[in-house]
C-alpha positions as CSV (number, residue, x, y, z in Angstrom):
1,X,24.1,5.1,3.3
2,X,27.9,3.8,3.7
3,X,28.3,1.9,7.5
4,X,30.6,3.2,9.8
5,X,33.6,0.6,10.3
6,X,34.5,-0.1,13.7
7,X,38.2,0.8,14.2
8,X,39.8,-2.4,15.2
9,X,43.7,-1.7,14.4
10,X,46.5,-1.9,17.1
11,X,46.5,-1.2,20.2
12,X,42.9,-2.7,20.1
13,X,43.7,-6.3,20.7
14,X,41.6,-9.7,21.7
15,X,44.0,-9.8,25.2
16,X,43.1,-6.1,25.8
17,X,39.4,-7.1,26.2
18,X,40.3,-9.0,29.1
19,X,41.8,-6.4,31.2
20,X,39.9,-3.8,33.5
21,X,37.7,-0.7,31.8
22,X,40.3,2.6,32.5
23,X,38.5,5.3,35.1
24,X,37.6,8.1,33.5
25,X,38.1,11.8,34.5
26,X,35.0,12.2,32.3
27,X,31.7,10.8,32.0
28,X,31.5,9.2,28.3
29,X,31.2,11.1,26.1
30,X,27.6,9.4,25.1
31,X,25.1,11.1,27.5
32,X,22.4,9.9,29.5
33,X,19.6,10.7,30.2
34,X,17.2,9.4,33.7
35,X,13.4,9.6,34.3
36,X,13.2,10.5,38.0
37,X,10.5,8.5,39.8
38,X,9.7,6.2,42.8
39,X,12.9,4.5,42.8
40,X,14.9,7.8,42.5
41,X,13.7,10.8,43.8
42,X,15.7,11.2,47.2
43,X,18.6,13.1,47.3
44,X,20.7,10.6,48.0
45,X,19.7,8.6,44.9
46,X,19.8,11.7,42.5
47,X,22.9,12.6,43.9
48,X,24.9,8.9,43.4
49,X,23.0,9.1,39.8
50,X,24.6,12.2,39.0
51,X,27.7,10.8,39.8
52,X,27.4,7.6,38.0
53,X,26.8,10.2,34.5
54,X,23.1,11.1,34.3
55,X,23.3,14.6,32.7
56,X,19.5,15.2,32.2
57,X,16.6,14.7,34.5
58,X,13.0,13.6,32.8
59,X,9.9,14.6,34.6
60,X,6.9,11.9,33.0
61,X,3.8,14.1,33.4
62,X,2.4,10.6,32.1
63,X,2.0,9.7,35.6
64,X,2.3,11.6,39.1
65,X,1.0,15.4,39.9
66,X,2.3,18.2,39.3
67,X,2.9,18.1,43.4
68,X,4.7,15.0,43.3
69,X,7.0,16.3,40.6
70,X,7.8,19.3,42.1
71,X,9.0,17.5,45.2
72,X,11.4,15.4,43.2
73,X,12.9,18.4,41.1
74,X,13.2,20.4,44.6
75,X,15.9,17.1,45.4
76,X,17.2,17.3,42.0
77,X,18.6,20.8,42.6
78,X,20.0,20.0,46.1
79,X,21.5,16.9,44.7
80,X,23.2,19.2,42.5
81,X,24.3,21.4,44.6
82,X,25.4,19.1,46.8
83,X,28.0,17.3,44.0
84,X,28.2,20.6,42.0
85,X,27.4,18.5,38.8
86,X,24.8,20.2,36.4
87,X,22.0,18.8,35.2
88,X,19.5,20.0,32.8
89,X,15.8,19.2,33.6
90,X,13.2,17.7,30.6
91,X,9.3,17.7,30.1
92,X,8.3,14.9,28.9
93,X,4.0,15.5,27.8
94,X,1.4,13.0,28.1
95,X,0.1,13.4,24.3
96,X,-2.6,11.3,22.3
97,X,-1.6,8.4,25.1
98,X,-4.5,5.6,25.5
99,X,-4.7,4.1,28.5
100,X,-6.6,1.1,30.5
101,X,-7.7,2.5,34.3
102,X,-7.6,-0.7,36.8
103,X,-9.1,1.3,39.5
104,X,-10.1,-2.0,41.2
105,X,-6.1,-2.8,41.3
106,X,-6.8,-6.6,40.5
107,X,-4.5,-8.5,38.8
108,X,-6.2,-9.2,35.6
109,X,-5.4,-12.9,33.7
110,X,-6.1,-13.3,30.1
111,X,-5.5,-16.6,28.0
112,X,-4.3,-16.8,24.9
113,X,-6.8,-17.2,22.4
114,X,-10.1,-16.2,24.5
115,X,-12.1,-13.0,23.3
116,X,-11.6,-9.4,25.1
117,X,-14.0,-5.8,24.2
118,X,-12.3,-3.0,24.6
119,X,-15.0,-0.5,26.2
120,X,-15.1,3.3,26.0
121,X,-16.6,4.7,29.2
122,X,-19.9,5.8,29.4
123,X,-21.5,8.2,27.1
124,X,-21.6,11.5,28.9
125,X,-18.4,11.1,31.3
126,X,-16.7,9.7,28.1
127,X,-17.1,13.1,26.2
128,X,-15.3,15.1,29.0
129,X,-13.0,12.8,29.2
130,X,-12.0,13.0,25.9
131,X,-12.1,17.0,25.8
132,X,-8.7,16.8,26.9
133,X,-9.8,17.0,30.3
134,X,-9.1,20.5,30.2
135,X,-10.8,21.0,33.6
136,X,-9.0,18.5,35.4
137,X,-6.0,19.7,37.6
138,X,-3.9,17.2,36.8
139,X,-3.3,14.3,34.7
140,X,-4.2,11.8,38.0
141,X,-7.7,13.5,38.4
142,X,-8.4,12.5,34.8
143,X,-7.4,9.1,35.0
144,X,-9.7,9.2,38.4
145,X,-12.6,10.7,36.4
146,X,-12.1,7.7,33.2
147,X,-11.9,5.1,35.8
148,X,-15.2,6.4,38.0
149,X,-16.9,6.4,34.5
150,X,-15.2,3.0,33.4
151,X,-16.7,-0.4,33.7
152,X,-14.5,-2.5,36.2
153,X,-11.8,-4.4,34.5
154,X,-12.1,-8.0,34.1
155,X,-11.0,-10.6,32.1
156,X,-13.5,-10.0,29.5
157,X,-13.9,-6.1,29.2
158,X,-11.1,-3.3,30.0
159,X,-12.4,0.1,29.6
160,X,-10.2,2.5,27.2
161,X,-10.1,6.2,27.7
162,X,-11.2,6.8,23.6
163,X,-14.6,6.9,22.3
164,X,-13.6,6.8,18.6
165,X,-11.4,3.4,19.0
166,X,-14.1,1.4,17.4
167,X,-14.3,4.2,14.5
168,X,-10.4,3.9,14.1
169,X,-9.6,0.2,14.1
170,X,-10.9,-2.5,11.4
171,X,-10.1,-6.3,11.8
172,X,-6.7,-7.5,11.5
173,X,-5.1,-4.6,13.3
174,X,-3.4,-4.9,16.3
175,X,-3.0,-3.3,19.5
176,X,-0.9,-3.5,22.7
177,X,-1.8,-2.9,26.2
178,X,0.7,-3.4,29.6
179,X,2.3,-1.0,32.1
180,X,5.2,0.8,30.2
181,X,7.2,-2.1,29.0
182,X,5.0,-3.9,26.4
183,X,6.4,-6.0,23.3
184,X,3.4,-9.2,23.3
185,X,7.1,-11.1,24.1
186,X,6.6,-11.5,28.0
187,X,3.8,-12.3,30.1
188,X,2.8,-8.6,31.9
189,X,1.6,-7.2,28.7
190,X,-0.9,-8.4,26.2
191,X,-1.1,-8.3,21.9
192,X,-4.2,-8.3,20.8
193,X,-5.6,-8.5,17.0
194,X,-9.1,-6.7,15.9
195,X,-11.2,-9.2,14.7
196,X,-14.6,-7.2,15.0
197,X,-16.2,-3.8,15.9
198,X,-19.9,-3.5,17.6
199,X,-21.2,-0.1,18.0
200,X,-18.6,1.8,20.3
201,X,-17.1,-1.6,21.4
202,X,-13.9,-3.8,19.7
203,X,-13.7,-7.1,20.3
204,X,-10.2,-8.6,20.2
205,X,-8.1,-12.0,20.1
206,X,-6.1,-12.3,22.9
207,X,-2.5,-13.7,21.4
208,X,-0.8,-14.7,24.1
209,X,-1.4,-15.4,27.6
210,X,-0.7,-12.7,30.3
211,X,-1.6,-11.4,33.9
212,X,-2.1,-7.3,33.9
213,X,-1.3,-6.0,37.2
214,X,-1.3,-2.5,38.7
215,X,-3.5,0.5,38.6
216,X,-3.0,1.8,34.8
217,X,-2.2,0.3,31.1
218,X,-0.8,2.1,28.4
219,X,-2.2,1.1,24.9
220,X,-1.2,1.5,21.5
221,X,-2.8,0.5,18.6
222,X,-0.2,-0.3,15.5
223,X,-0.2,1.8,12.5
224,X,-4.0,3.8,13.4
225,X,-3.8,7.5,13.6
226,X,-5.8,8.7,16.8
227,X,-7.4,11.5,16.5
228,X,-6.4,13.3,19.9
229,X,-4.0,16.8,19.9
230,X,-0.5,16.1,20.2
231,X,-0.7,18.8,23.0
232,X,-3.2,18.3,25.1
233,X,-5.2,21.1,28.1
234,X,-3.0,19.4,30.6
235,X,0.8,19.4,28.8
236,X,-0.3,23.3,27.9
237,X,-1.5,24.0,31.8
238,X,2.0,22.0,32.9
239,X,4.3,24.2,30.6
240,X,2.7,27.5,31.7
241,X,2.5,26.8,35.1
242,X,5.2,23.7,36.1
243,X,7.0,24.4,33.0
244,X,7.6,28.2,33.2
245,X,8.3,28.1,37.3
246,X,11.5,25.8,37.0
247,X,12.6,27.1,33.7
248,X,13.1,23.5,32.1
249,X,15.5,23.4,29.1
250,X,14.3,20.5,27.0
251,X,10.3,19.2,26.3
252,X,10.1,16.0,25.0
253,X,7.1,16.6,22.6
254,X,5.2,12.9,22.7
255,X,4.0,11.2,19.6
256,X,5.0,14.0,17.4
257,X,3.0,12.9,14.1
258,X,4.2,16.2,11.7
259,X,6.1,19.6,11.9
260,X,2.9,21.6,12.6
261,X,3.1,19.9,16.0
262,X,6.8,21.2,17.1
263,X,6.2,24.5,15.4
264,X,2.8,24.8,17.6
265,X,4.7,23.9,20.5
266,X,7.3,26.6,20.0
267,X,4.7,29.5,19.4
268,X,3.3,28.1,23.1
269,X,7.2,28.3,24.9
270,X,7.1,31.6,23.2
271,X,4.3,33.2,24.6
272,X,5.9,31.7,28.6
273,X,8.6,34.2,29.0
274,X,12.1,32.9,29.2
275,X,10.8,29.3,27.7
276,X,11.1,31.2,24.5
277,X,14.5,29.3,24.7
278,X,13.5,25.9,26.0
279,X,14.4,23.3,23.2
280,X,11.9,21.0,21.7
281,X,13.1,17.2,20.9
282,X,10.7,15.6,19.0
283,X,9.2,12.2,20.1
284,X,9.4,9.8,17.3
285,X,6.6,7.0,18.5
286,X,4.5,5.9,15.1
287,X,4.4,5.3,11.6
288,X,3.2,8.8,11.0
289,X,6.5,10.4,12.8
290,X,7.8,8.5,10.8
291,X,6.5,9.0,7.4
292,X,7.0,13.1,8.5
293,X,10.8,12.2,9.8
294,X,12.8,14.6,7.8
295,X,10.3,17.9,8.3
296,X,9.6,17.2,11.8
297,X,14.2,17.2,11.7
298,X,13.9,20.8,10.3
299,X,11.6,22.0,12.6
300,X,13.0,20.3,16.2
301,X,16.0,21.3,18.3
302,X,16.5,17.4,18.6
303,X,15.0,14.0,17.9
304,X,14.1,11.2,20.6
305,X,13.9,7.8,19.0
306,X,10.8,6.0,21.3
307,X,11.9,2.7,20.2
308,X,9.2,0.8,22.3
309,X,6.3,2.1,20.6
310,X,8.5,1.9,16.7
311,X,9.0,-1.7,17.7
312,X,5.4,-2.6,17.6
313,X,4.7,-0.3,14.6
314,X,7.7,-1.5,12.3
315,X,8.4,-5.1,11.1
316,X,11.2,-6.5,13.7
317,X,13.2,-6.7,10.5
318,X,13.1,-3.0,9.9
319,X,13.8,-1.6,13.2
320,X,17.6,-1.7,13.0
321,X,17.6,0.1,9.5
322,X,15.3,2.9,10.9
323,X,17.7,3.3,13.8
324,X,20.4,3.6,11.8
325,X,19.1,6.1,9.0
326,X,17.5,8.3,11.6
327,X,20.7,8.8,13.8
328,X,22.4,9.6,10.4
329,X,19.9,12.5,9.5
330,X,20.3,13.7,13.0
331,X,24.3,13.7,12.7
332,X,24.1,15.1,9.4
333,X,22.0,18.1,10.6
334,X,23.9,18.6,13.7
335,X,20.9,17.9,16.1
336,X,21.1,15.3,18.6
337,X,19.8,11.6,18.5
338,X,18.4,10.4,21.5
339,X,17.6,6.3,21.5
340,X,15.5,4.7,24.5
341,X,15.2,1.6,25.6
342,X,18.1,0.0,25.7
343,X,18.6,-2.2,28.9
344,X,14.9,-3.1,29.7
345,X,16.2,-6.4,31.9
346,X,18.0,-3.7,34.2
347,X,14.1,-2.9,35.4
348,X,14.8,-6.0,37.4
349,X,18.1,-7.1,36.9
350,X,21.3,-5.6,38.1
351,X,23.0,-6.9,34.4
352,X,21.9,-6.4,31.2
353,X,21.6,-8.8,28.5
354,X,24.0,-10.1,26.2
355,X,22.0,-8.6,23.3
356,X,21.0,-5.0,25.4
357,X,24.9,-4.4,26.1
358,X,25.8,-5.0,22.4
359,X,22.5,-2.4,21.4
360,X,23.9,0.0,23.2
361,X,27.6,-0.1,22.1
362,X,25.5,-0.2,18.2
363,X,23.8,3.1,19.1
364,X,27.0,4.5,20.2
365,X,28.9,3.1,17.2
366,X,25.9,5.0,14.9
367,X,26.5,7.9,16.6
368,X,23.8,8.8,19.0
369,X,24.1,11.8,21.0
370,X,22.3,10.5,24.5
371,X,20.8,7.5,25.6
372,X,16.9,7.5,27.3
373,X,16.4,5.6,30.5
374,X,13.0,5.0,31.5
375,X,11.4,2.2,33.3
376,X,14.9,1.2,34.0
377,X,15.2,4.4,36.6
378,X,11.6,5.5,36.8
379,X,10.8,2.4,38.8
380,X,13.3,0.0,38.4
381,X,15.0,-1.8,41.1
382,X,18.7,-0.5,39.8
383,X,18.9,3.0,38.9
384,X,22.7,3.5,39.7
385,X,23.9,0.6,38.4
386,X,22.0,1.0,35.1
387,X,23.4,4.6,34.5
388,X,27.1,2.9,35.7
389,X,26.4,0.1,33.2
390,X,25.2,2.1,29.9
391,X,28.5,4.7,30.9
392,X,30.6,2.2,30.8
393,X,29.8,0.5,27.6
394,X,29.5,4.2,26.0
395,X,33.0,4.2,27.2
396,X,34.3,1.5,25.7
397,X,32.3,1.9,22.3
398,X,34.0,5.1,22.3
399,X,37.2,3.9,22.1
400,X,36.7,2.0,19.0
401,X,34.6,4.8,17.2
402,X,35.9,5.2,13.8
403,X,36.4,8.9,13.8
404,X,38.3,8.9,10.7
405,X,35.4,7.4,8.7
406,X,32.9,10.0,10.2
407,X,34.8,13.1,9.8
408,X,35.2,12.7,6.1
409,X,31.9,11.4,5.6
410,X,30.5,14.5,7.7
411,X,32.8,16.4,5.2
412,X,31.6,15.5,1.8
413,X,28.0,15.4,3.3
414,X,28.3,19.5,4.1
415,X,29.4,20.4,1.0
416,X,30.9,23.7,-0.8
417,X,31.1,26.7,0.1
418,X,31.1,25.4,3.9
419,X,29.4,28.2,6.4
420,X,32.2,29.9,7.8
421,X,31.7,29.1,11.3
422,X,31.4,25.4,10.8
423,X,34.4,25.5,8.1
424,X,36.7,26.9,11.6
425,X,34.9,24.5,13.7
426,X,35.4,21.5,11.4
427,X,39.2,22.7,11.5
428,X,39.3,22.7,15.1
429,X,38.5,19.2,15.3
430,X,40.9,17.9,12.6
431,X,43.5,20.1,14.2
432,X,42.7,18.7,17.6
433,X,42.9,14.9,16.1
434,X,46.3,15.2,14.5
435,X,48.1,17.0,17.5
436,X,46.1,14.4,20.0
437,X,44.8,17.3,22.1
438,X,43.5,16.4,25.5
439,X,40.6,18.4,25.1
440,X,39.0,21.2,23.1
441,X,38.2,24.7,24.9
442,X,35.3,26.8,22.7
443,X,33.9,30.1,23.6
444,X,30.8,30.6,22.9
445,X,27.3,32.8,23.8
446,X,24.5,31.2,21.9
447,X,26.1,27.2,21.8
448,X,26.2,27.1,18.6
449,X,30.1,27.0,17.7
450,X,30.0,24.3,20.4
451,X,27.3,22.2,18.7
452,X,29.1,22.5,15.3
453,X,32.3,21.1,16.8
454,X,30.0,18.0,18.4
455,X,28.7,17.5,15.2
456,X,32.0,16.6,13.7
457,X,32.3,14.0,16.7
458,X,35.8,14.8,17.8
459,X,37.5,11.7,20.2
460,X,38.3,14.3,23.0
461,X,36.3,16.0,25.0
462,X,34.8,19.6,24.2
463,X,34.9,21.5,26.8
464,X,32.4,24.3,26.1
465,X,32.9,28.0,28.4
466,X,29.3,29.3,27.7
467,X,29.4,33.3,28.6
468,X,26.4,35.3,29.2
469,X,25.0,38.0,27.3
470,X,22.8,40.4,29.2
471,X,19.3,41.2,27.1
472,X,16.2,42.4,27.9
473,X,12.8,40.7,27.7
474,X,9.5,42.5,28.3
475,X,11.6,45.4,30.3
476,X,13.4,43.2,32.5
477,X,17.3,42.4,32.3
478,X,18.6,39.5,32.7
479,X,21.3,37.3,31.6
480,X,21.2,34.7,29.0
481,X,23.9,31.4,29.1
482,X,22.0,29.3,32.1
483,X,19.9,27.6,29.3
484,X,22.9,27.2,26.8
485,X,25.1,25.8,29.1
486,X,22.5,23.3,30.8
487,X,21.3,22.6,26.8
488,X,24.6,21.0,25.6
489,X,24.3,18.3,28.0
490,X,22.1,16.7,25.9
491,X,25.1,16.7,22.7
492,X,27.7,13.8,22.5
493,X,31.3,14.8,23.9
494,X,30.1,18.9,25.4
495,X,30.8,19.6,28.8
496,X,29.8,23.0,29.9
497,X,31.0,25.3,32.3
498,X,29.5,29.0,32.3
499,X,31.1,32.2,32.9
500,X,30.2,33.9,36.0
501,X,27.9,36.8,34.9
502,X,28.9,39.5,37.4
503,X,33.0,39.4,36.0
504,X,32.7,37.9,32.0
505,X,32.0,41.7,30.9
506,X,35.4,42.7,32.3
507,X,37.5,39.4,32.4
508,X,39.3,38.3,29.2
509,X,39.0,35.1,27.9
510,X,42.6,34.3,28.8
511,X,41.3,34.6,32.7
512,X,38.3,32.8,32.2
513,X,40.5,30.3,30.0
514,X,43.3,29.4,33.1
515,X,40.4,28.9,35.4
516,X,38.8,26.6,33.2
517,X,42.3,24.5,32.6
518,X,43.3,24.5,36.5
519,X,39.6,22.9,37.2
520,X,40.4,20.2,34.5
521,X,43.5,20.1,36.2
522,X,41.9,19.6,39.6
523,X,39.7,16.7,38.8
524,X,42.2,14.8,36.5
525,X,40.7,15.9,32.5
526,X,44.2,17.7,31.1
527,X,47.6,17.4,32.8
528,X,50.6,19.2,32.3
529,X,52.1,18.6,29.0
530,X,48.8,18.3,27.1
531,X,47.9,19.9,24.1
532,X,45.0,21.7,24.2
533,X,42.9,23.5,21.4
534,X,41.5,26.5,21.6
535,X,38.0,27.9,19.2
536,X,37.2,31.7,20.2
537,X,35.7,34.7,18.2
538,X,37.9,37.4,18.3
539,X,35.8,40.2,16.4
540,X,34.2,39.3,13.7
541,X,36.7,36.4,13.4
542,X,37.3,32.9,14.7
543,X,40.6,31.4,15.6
544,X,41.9,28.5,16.2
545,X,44.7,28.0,18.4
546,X,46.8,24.9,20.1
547,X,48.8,25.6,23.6
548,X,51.0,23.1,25.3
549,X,49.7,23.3,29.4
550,X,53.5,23.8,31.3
């Protein structure tokens, strides 16, 4: 795999790094992606985050009830219609997680090199907990019903919510417990290495000294498959009731482990009505993801990248190279790449780290499609600031993106004959390049012409004019184009705007076309002068054609 070269040529110069980062009519071009939680769920933080660039709002069912989310999803959509931004909304299931229940909520210290069991709960409680707790409302009442059947936590047993850990595990493997952010680096989170099993019960050597606090511990044991369904009775119950009620557009499928797993999802979205078009990204999280990477790419809309969880199952060595050739598959197919876990410091800090800034320009660089705040905007101290920070270095990685490199690389990769839509769309975007277009205008139904242009990762921004198609599902009309719009927000460089149903039927694209130029107008994205490159069907053809605003 040849390395994209940063573009370092005139007018990039060392004196040019001192002066002020350019405002931007446009968000980067990078998206990003925030998980909604205690530290930014009013409207007046979903609204400021919005405007700092957050494009897609994750709801964790790892934690909170279904209640709870609701709540913050009814502020999402006054938030956005308050800034008139759109924002797609993503489901992010609770999968095969293990977890540690401190129902005691004591803060638990344990010393490097002292012994620790790992417990399952009792016997009988254990067994419906570990039925997927397909009778428990939601995901809270089964962490209440582990932790009334769990031991209390102390600093010689923690109780884990899996029978079969004992069965799984053999000395010498390792395994990782602390509240979301857990490397065995810092002191909130221990690493632990299996040195024996006894009956149901592991007993572990406690590598480094750390204090546990809170209510609930995520574990994760390194390189052990755990035999629990990828979906579980909850995720299923949320999609087909939270799910279907606020029509999200993306489900992050956790801990995918092989393709079976995204195709079951979809045959589940299809069965829920209009989530027949919700898009699956696939949750890369272990070494069997891994291992399945390229037919769990054919089978996804999209791939997430869960780089806390690789981290601990990979070498430190080999977690860089992974990054890298996954991205490139992803860019290759034309799906996006999603990375997380970039500024973890921002939890608490209001700046990242030296190294976190430069990881992020790298992802950008690599060409990732969207960037996966967690902890850093689920509970962390600096939401707005985070989103502001990670723009702004997208911005500026942007600038220096060797598009050149790319495009023929892209090029060679696709190969002869080229489809024809992506031969026009590949045009548009060398077209757009040599007459230094302000910005691409694509017409499209299904988003597909828009995601083909993306994929060729023009330096501009795509502006993409979904317009809806009326269709019929189960003998009720309704229009398509609210998904597809609200879907591209997820893909490097689209912005969406969609055609207002009740007038596209009648209105020619050269209508819709002038609205869509006097709103970049308005708020600063093409001036007069510009060039501006236009993809449309026309038929059962595609054009191409450039237009110089008066």
């Amino acid at each position: 795999m040849q390395a994209l070269q940063v573009l370092l040529e005139e007018p990039i110069r060392l004196c040019s790094i001192l002066e002020s980062s350019s405002v931007q009519a446009f968000s980067s071009l990078t998206k990003i992606i925030g998980t909604l939680g205690p530290k930014s769920r009013s409207v007046e933080s979903i609204e400021s985050m919005l405007r700092a660039g957050m494009s897609v709002a994750r709801f964790d069912f790892s934690w909170g009830d279904e209640q709870y989310h609701q709540e913050t999803l009814e502020n999402l959509k006054q938030a956005v219609k308050n800034t008139r931004r759109l924002c797609a909304v993503m489901l992010d299931t609770v999968g095969p997680e293990l977890y540690v229940v401190n129902d005691k909520d004591i803060a638990i210290q344990l010393v490097e090199g002292e012994q620790l069991i790992l417990s399952p709960p009792d016997d009988d409680d254990n067994n419906n907990n570990n039925n997927n707790n397909s009778n428990n409302s939601s995901n809270a009442a089964a962490i209440a019903a582990a932790a009334a059947a769990a031991a209390p936590c102390s600093t010689k047993v923690l109780s884990v919510n899996y029978d079969a850990l004992a069965a799984a595990v053999k000395p010498g493997d390792t395994i990782f417990i602390g509240q979301y952010l857990f490397t065995g680096s810092e002191d909130t989170s221990v690493w632990l290495e299996v040195t024996e099993t006894r009956g149901t019960d592991v007993i572990c050597k406690i590598n480094n000294t750390a204090t546990l606090t809170g209510t609930l511990f995520t574990a994760h044991v390194s390189q052990v498959r755990i035999e629990l369904p990828t979906l579980s009775e909850y995720d299923l119950r949320i999609m087909s009731t939270w799910g279907v009620r606020n029509q999200i557009d993306f489900l992050s499928l956790s801990y995918t482990r092989h393709a079976d797993d995204v195709r079951l999802a979809r045959s589940y979205l299809a069965k829920l009505g209009d989530l027949v078009q919700t898009q699956i990204l696939a949750k890369i999280e272990n070494y069997e993801g891994l291992a399945q990477f390229d037919e769990i790419l054919k089978e996804a809309d999209g791939i997430i990248l869960s780089r806390g969880n690789l981290g601990i199952d990979l070498p430190p060595e080999k977690v860089f190279l992974f990054q890298k050739v996954a991205i490139n598959k992803c860019n290759f197919a034309g799906k996006p790449a999603v990375i997380t876990r970039v500024v973890d410091s921002m939890v608490d800090n209001p700046r990242p780290t030296r190294a976190e800034a430069t990881d992020v320009a790298n992802a950008v660089l690599d060409g990732a499609d969207a960037v996966l705040l967690g902890a850093e905007t689920l509970r962390g101290l600096y939401p707005i600031e985070t989103i502001t920070t990670v723009r702004r270095i997208a911005v500026e990685a942007e600038k220096v993106f060797n598009q050149a490199v790319y495009f023929k690389r892209m090029i060679k990769s696709t190969g002869e004959p080229m489809e024809h839509l992506e031969s026009i769309a590949s045009s548009a975007v060398r077209a757009a390049t040599k007459v230094m277009a302000a910005v691409i205008v694509v017409f499209t139904s299904s988003g597909r012409a828009a995601r083909l242009i993306a994929k060729y990762r023009p330096t501009m921004p795509v502006l993409c004019i979904v317009i809806p198609r009326l269709h019929t599902n189960h003998l009720r009309w309704s229009f398509t184009g609210a998904f597809q719009a609200r879907q591209s927000l997820v893909v490097r460089g689209l912005f969406p705007m969609l055609a207002d149903p009740r007038h596209s039927v009648e209105t020619s694209n050269e209508h819709i076309l002038k609205v869509a130029l006097d709103h970049g107008k308005a708020v600063g994205i093409v001036k007069s002068h510009d060039r501006v490159v236009i993809f449309q069907k026309s038929g059962d053809s595609s054009l191409v054609k450039i237009i110089e605003l008066e």
